[in-house]
N, C-alpha and C positions, 0 to 999 in steps of 0.2 A: 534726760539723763539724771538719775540719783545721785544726789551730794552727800560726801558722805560727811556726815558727825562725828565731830572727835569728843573723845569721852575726856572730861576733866580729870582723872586720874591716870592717864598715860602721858608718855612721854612722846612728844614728834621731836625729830630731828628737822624737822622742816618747819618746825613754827618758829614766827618772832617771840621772846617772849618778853622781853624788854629792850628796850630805847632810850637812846638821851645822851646828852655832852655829859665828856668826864674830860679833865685833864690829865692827862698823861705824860711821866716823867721824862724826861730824855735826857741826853747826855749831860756828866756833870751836874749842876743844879738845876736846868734848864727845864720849864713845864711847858705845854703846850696844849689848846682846848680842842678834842677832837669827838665827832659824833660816833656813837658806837650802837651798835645790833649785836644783840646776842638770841643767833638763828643756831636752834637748838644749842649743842653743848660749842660753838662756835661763835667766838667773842672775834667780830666783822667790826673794824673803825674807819673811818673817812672823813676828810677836812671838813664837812659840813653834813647838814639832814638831808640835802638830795642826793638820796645813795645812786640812783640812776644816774646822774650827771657827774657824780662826783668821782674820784681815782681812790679805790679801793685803797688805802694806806696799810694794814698791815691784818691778820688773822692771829687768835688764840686756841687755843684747842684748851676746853675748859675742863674737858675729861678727866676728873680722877687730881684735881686739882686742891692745893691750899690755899685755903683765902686768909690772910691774918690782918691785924691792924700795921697801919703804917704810921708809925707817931712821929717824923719829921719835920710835917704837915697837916694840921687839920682837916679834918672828914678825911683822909684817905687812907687807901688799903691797897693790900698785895697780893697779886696773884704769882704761889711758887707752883714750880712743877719740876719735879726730877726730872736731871741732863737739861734743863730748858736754863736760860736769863732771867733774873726774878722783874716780874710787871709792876709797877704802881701806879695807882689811878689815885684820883681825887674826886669826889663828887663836892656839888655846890652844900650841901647843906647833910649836918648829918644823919638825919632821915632819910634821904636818897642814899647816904653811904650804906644805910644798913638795909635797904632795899635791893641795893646793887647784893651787898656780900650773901644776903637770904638766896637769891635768885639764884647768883651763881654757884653756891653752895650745894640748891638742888638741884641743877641741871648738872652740874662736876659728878652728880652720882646717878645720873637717867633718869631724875625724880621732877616731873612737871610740879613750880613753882606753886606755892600756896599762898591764894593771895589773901593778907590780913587786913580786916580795915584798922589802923591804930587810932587812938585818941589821942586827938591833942588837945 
């Protein structure tokens, strides 16, 4: 059977396109460190990196979404979406935050992620 090849300029709804702990805010001041998948335009979190084992904790639909900064907190940001609760995550470091907000910026519009190497 032929495998087939995804072409780097399209979009799957079925690929991971990134991974990794963010914390996320909860109730009142309260943060909490949770792993997250974002399988296509679906931002997928779970208490830990064994998504198999682990109890799926909550789904985003990233579609057509706002990412803005969140200055309460260092390295983090906000995912708004109309009629929805607005989201805040945290990343460790703020390279991963701006990684996170790139990703989900393009995948919010069906636009497979462009990956940069930065310099540091």
């Amino acid at each position: 059977m032929e495998q087939e090849t995804k072409n780097a300029d399209t979009f799957y709804f079925d690929e991971i396109y990134k991974t990794g702990y963010l914390t996320k805010k909860r109730f009142g001041n309260k943060w909490i460190k949770r792993y997250f998948v974002l399988k296509g335009n679906q931002l997928l979190y779970y208490n830990n990196h064994n998504t198999e084992n682990s109890l799926l904790k909550g789904t985003v639909n990233c579609n057509e979404v706002d990412i803005q900064d969140y200055p309460l907190r260092d390295n983090s940001f906000l995912i708004k979406k109309e009629g929805c609760k607005d989201f805040p995550l945290c990343a460790a470091s703020l390279v991963e935050k701006e990684d996170w907000i790139d990703t989900l910026k393009a995948v919010s519009q069906n636009q497979p992620p462009k990956i940069i190497k930065k310099e540091h």
